[in-house]
FITOR-263218 format. One line per field, with one value per residue: y, z, x of N, C-alpha, C, O in turn; residue in one letter; residue number from 1. Coordinates in steps of 0.001 Angstrom, whole numbers, padded with zeros to 6 digits. Example, Ala and Ser with C-alpha at 12.3 -4.5 7.8 and 13.67 -1.06 7.14 Angstrom:
// FITOR-263218
n_c2 = [-005690,-002250] .
n_c3 = [007800,007080] .
n_c1 = [013190,012850] .
ca_c2 = [-004500,-001060] .
ca_c3 = [007800,007140] .
ca_c1 = [012300,013670] .
c_c2 = [-003300,000030] .
c_c3 = [007800,007870] .
c_c1 = [013200,012900] .
o_c2 = [-003319,001138] .
o_c3 = [008465,008039] .
o_c1 = [014236,013409] .
aa = [A,S] .
i = [1,2] .
***
This chain:
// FITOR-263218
n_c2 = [-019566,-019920,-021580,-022775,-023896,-025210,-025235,-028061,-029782,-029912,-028416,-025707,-024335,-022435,-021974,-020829,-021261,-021876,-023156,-022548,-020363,-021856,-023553,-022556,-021060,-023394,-024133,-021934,-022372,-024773,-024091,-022554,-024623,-026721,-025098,-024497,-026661,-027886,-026062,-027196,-029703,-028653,-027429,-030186,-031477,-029969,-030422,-032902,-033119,-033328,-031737,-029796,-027490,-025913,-024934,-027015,-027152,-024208,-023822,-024502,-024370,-023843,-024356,-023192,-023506,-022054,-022248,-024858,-026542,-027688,-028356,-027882,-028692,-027650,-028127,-026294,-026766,-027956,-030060,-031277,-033214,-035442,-035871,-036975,-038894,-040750,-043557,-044588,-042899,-041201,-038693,-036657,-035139,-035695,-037344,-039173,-039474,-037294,-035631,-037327,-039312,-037392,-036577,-038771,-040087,-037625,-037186,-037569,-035548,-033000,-033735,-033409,-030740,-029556,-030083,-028961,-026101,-025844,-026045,-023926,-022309,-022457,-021924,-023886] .
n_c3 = [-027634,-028338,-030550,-031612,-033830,-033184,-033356,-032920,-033869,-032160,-030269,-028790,-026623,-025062,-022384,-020997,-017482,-016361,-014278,-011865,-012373,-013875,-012129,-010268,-011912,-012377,-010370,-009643,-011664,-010890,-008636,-009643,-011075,-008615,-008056,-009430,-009850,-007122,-007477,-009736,-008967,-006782,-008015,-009764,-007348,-005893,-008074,-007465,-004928,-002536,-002838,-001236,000500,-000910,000442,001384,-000994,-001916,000482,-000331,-000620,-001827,-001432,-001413,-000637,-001851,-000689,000217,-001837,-001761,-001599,-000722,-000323,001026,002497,004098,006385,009064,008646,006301,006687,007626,005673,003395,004324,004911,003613,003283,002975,001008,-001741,-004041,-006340,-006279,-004101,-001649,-000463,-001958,-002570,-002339,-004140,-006589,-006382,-006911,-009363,-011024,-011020,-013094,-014290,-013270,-012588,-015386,-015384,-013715,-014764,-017323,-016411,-015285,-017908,-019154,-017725,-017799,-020438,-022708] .
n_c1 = [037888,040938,043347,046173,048869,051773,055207,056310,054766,052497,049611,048573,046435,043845,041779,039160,038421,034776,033262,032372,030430,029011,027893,026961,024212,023170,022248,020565,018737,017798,016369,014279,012935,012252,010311,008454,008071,006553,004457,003429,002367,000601,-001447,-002423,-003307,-005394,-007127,-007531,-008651,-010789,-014536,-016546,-017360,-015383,-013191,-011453,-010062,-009159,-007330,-004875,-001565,001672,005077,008620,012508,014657,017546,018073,016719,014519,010564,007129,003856,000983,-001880,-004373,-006253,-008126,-009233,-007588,-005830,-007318,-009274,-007527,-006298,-008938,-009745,-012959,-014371,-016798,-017127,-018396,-017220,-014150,-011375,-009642,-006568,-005303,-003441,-000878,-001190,-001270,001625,002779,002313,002949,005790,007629,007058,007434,010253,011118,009933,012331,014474,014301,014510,017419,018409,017811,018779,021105,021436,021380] .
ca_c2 = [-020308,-019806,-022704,-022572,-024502,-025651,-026242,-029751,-030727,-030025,-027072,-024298,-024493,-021757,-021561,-020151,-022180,-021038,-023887,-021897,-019460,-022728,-024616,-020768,-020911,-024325,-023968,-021136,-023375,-026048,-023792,-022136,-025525,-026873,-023985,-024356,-028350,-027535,-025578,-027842,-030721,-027852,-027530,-031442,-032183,-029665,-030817,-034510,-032810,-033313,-030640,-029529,-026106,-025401,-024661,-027760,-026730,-022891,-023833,-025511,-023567,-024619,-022972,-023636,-022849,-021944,-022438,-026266,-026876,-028250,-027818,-028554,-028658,-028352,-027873,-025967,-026828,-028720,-031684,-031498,-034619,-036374,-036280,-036954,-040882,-041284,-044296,-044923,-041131,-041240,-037655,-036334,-035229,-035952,-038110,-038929,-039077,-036325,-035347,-038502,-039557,-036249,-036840,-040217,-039643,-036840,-037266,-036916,-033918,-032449,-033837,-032472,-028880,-028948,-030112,-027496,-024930,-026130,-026060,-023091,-021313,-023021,-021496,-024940] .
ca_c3 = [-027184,-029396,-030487,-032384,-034007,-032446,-033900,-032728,-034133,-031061,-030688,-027895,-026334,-024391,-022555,-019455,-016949,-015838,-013516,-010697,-012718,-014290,-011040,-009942,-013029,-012475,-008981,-009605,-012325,-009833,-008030,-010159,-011276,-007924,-007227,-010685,-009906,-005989,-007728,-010499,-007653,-005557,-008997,-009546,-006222,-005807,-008841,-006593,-003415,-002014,-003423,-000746,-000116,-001974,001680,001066,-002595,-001462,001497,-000838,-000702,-002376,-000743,-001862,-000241,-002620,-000646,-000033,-003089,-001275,-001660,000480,-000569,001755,002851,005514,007067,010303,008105,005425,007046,007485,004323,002893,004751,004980,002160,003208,002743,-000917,-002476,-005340,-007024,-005565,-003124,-000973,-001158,-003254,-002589,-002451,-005774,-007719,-006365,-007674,-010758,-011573,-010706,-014193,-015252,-012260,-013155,-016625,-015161,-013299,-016025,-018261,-015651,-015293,-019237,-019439,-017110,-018747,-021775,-023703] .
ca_c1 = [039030,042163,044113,047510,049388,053011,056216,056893,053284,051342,048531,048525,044953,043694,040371,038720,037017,033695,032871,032060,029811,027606,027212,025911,023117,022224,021213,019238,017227,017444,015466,013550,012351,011476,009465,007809,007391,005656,003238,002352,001765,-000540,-002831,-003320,-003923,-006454,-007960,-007843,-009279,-012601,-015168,-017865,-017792,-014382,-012270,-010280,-009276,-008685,-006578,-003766,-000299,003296,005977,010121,013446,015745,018750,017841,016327,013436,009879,005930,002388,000109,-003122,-004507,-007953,-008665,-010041,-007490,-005188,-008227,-009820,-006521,-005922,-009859,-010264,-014134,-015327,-017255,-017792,-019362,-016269,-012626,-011420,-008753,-005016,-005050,-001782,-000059,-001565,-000398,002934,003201,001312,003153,006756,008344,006963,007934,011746,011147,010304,013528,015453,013914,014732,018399,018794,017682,019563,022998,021602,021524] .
c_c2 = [-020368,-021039,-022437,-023303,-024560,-026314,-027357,-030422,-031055,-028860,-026749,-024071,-023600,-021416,-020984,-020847,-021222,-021868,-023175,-020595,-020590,-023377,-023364,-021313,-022561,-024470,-023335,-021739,-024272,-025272,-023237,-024029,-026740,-025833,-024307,-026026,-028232,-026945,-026654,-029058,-030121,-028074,-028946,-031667,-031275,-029691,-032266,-034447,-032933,-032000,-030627,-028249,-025377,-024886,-025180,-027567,-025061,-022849,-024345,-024389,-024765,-023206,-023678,-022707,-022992,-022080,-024630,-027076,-027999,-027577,-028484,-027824,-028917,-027915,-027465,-025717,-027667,-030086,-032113,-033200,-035740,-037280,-037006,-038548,-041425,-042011,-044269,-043604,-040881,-039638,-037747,-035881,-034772,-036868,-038191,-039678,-038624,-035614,-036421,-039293,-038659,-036449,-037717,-040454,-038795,-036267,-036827,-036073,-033381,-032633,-032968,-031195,-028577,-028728,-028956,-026360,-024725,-025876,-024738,-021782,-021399,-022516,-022694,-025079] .
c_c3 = [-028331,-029450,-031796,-032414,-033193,-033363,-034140,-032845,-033155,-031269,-028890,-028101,-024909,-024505,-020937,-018650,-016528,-015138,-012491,-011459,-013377,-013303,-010153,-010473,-012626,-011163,-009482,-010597,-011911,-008958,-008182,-010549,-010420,-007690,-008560,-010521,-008700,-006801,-008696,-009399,-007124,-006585,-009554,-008185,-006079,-006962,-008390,-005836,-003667,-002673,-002866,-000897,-000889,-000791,001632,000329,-001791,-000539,000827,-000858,-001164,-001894,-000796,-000768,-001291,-002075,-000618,-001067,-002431,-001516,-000750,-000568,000404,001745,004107,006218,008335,009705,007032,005532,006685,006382,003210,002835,005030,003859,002483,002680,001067,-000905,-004115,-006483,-005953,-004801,-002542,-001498,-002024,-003950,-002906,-004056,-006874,-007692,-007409,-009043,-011761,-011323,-011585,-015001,-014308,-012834,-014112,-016482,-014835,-014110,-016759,-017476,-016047,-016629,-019258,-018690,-017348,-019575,-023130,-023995] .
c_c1 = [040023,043318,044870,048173,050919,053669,056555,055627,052829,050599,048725,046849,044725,042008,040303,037714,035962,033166,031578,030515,028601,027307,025986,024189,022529,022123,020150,018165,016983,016368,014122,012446,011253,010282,008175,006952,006025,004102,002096,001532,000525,-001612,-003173,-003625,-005164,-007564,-008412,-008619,-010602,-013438,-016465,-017452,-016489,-013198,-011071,-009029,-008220,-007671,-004833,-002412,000827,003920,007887,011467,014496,017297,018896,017475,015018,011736,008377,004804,001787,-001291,-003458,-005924,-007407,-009022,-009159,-006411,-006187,-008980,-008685,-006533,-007520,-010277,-011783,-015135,-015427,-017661,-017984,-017769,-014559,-012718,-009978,-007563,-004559,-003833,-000713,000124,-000815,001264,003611,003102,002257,004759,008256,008236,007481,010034,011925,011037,011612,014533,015777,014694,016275,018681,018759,018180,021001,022744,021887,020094] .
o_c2 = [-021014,-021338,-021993,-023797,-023595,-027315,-027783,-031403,-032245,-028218,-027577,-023789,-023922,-021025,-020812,-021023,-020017,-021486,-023302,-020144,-020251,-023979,-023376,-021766,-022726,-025590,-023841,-021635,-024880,-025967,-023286,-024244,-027348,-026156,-024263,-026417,-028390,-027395,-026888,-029143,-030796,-028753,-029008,-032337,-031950,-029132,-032781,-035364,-032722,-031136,-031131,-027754,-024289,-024387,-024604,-027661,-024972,-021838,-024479,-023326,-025981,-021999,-024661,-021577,-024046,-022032,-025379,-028230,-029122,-026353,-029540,-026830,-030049,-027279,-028022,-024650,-027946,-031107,-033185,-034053,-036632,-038475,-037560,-039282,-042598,-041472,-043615,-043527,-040542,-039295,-038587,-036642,-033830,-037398,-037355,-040306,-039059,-035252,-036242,-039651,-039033,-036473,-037569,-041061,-039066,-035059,-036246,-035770,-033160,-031766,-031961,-030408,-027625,-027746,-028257,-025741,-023840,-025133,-024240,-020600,-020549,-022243,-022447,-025902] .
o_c3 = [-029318,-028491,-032825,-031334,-032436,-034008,-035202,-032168,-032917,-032302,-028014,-029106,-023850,-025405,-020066,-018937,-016361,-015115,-012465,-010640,-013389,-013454,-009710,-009769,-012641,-011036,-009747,-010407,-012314,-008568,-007411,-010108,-010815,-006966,-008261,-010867,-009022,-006648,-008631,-009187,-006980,-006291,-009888,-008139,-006162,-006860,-008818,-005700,-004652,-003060,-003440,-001992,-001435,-001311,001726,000560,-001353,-000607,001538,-001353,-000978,-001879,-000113,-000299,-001491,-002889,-001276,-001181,-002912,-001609,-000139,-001292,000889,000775,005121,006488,008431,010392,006528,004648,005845,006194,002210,001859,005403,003064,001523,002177,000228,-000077,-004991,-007419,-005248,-004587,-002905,-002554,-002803,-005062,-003708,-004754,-007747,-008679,-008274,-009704,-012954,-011413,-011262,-016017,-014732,-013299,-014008,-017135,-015362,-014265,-016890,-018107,-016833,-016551,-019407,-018991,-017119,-020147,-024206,-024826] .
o_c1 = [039670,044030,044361,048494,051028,053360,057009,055319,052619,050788,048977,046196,045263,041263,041156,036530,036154,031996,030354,029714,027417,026244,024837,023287,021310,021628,019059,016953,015991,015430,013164,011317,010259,009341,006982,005838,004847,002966,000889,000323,-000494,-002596,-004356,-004657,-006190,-008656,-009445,-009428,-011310,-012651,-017430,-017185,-016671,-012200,-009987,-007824,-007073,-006972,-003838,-002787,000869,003678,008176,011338,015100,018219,019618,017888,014863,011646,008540,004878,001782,-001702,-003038,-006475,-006212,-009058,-009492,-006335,-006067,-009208,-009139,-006688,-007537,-011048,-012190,-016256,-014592,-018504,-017780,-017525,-014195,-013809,-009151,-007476,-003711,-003448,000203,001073,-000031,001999,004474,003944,002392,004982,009292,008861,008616,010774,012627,011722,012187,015260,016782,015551,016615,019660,019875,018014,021862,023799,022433,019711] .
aa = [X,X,X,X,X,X,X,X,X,X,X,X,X,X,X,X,X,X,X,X,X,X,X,X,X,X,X,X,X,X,X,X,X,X,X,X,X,X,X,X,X,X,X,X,X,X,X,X,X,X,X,X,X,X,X,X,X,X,X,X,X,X,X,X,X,X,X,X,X,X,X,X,X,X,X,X,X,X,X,X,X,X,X,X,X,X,X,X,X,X,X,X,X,X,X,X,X,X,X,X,X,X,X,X,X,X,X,X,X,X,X,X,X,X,X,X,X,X,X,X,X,X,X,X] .
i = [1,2,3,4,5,6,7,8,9,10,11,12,13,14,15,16,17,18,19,20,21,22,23,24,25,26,27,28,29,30,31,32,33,34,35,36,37,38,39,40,41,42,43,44,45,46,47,48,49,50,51,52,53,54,55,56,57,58,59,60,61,62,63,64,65,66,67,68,69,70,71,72,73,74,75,76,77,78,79,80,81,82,83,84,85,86,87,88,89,90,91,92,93,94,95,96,97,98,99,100,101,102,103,104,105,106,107,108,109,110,111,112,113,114,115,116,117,118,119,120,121,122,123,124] .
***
C-alpha cells in the first residue's frame, strides 16, 4: 500500500480492498473446521458408546455441508437411539448419552478447531 506525502500536510493513501476474497477464505475454514469439529465429536462419542459387540461404535458417521456450514453425528443401528436415552442400561464399559455428553463436554475445542481453520485460511 503506497502512501505519500501531500503538499498541504496530508498523505495520499492507496490500498486495495480484498473483502470479497477474505470472506471467500474464511468460509472455506469455516468449513473446513466444522467438518474437522463433526469428526472430533464422532471419535469421543464413540469412545462414550456402549461396548458389546463393537456395532454401536462402528456404526458412528460425521457428515458436513459445506455450503451451510452445518454438520451431524450419527449413529446407525436399530438400538443406537435407544441406548442413547436409556439411563437404567449398566454396561461394562460406556454408557448412555454418549453423544449428547461429547457435545457438551466438548464444545470449545470444537470452536477452537473452527477458529484454527478460519485463521488459517486468512493466513494469520
Amino acid at each position: 500500500m503506497p502512501v505519500e506525502p501531500r503538499g498541504n500536510g496530508g498523505i495520499r493513501v492507496e490500498s486495495e480492498w480484498r473483502g470479497y476474497a477474505a470472506g471467500e477464505a474464511a468460509r472455506r475454514g469455516a468449513a473446513q473446521g466444522v467438518a474437522l469439529g463433526a469428526e472430533y465429536i464422532r471419535a469421543v462419542s464413540v469412545d462414550r458408546a456402549p461396548l458389546d459387540t463393537g456395532a454401536l461404535r462402528d456404526s458412528a458417521t460425521a457428515s458436513h455441508d459445506p455450503d451451510t456450514l452445518t454438520a451431524a453425528v450419527s449413529y446407525d443401528t436399530p438400538y443406537a437411539a435407544r441406548q442413547h436415552e436409556e439411563l437404567t442400561w449398566h454396561h461394562r464399559e460406556g454408557g448412555p448419552k454418549y453423544l449428547e455428553s461429547a457435545l457438551a463436554s466438548e464444545r470449545d475445542v470444537v470452536a477452537r478447531l473452527i477458529q484454527a481453520q478460519i485463521r488459517k485460511a486468512l493466513g494469520t
